[in-house]
N, CA, C and O of each residue as an XYZ file, in Angstrom:
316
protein
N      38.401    -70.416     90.083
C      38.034    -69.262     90.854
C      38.842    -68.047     90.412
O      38.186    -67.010     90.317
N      40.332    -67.969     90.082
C      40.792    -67.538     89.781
C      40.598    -66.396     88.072
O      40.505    -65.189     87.846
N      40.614    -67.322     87.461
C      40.239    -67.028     86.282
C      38.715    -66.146     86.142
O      38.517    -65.163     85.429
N      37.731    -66.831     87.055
C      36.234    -65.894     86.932
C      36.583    -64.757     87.832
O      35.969    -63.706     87.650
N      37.616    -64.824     88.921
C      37.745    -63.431     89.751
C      38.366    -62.582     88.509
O      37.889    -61.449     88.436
N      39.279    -62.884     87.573
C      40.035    -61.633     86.802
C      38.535    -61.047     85.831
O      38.102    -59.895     85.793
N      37.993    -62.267     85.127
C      36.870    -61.772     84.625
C      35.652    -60.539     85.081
O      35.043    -59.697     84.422
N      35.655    -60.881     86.410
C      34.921    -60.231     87.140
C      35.609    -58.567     87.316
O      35.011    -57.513     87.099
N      36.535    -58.681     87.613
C      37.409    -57.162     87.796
C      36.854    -56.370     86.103
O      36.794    -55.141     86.099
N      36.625    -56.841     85.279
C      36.943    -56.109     83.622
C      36.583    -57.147     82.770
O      37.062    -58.280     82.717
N      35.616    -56.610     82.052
C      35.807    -57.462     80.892
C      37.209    -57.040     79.475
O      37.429    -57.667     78.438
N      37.775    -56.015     79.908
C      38.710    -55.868     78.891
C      40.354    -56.787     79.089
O      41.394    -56.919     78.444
N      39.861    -57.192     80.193
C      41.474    -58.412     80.432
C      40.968    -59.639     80.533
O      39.986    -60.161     81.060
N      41.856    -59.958     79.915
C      42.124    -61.223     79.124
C      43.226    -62.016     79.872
O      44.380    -61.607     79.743
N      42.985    -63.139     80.663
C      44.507    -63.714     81.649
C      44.570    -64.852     80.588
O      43.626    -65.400     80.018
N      45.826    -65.064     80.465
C      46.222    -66.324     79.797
C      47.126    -67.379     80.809
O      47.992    -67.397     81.684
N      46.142    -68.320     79.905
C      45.759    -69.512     80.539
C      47.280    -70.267     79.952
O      47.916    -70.087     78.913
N      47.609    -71.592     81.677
C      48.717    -72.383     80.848
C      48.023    -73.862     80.487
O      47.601    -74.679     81.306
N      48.023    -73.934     79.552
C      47.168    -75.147     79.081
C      47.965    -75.930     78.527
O      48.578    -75.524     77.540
N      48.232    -77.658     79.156
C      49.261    -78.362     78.782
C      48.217    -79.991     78.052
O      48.636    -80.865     77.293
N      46.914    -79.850     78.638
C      46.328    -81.174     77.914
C      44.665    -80.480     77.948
O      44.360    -79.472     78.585
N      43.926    -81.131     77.277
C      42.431    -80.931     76.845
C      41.795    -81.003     78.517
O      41.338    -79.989     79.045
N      41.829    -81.891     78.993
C      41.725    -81.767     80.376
C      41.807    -80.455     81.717
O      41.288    -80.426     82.833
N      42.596    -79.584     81.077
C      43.477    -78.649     81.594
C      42.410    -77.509     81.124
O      41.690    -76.951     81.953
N      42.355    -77.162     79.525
C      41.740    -76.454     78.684
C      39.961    -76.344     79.007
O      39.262    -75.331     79.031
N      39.481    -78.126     79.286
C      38.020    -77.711     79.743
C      37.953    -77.275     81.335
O      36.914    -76.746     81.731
N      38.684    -77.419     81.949
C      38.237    -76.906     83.889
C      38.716    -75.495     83.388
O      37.927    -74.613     83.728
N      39.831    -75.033     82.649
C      39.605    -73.438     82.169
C      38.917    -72.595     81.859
O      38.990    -71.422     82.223
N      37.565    -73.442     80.596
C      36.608    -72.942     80.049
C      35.390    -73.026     80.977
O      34.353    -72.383     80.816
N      35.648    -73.931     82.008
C      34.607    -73.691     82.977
C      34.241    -72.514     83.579
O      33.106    -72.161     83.898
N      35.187    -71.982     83.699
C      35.516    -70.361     85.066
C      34.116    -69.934     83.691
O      32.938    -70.050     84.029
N      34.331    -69.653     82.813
C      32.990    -68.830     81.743
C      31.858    -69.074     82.534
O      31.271    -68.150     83.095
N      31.599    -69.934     82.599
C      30.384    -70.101     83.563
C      29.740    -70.074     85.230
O      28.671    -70.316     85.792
N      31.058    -69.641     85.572
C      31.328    -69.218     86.894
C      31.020    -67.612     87.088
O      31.631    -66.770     86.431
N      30.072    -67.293     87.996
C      29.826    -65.614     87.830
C      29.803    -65.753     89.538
O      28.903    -66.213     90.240
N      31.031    -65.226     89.917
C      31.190    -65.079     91.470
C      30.418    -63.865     91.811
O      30.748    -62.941     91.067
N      29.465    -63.518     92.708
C      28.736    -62.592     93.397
C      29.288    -61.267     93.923
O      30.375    -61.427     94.477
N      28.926    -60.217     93.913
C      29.858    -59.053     94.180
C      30.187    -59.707     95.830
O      31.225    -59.128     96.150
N      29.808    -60.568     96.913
C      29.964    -60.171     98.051
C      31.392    -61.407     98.163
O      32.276    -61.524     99.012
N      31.059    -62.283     96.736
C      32.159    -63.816     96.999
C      33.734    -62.152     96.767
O      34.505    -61.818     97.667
N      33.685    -61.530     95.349
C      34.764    -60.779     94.958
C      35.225    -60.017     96.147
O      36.422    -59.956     96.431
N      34.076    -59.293     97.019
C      34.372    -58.349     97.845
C      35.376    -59.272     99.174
O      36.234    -58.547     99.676
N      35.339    -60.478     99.644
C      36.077    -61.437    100.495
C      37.318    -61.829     99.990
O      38.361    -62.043    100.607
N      37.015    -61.919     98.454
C      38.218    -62.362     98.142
C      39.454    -61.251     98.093
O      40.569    -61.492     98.554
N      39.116    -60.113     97.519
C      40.101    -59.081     97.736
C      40.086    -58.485     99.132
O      41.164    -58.069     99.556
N      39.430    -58.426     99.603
C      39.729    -58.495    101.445
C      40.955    -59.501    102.052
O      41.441    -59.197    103.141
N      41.372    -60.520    101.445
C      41.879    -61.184    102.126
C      43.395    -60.933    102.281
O      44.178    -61.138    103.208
N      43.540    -60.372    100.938
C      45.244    -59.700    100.739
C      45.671    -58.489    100.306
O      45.531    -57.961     99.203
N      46.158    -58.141    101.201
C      46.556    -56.794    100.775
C      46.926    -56.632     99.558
O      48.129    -56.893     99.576
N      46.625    -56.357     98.498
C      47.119    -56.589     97.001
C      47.493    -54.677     96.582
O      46.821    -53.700     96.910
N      48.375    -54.709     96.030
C      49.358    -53.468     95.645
C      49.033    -53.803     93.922
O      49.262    -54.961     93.575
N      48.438    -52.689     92.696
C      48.214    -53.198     91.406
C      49.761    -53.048     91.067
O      50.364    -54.049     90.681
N      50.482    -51.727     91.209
C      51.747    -51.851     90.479
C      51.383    -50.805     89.364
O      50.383    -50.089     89.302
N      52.404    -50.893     88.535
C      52.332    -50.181     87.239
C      52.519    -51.304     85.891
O      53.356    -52.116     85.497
N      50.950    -50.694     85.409
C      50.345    -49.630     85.028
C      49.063    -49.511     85.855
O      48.486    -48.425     85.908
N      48.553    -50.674     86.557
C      47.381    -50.027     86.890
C      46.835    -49.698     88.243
O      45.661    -49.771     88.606
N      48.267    -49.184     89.178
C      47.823    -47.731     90.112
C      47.275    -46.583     89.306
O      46.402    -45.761     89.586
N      47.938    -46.727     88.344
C      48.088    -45.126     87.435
C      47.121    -44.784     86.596
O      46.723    -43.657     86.301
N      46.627    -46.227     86.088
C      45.300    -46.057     85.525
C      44.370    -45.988     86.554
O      43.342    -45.324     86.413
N      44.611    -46.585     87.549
C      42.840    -46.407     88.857
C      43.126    -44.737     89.153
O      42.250    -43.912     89.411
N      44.202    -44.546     89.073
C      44.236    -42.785     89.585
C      43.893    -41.605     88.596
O      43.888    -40.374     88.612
N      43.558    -42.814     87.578
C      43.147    -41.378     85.949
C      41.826    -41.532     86.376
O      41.280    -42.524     86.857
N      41.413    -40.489     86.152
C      40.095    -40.527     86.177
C      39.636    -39.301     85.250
O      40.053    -38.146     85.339
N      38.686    -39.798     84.337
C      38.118    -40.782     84.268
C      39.076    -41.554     83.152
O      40.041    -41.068     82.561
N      38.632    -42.651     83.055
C      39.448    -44.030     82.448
C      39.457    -43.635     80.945
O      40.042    -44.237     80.045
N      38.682    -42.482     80.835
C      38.860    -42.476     79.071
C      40.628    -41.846     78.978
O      41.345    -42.005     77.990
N      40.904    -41.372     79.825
C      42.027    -40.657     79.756
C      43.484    -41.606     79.276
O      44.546    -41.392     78.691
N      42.890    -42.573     79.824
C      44.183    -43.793     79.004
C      43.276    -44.723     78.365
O      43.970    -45.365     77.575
N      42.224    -45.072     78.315
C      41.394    -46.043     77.416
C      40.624    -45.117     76.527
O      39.600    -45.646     76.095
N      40.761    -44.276     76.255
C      40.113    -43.588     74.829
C      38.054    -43.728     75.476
O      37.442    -43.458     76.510
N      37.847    -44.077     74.636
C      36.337    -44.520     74.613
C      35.930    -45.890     74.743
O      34.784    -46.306     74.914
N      37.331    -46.749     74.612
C      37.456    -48.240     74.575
C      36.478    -48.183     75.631
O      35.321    -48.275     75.219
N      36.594    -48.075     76.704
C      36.040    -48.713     78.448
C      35.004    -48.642     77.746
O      34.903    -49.628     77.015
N      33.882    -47.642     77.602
C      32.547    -47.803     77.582
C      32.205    -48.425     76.772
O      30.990    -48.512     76.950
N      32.649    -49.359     75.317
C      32.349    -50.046     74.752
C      32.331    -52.166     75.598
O      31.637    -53.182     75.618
N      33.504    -51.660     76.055
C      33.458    -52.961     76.415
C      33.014    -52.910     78.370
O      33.195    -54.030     78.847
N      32.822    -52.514     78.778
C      32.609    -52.460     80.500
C      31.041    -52.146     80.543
O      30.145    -52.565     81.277
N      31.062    -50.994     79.172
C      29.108    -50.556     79.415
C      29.060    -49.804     80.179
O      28.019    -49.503     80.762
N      30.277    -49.245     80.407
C      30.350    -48.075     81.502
C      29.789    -46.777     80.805
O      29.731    -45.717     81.428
């Protein structure tokens, strides 16, 4: 759940995974096929008050995002 929620936020982050046996590695590669619903994401960040920190208060407060991602975002978000 974890892993398809970061997916879901961006496709430009990448969470790394701790992978200690093959076992471990396929329930990882599962989340790929996991596409949580905007209303599952919208509950899940409801549930905790979550603070991003730095860097990315500072990036949600640029606006627009090219301002620290160049043109990157719209290549990879499709924004």
């Amino acid at each position: 759940m974890a892993l398809a929620w970061t997916r879901a936020r961006s496709a430009a982050v990448h969470p790394i995974m701790g992978i200690n046996n093959t076992e471990q590695l396929a329930e990882n590669l599962g989340a790929l096929g996991l596409v949580l619903p905007p209303d599952a994401i919208r509950r899940l960040e409801s549930a905790v008050e979550f603070q991003l920190g730095f860097p990315g208060d500072f990036i949600a407060e640029c606006e627009p995002s090219s301002f620290v991602f160049g043109d990157t975002a719209t290549k990879v978000d499709g924004r």
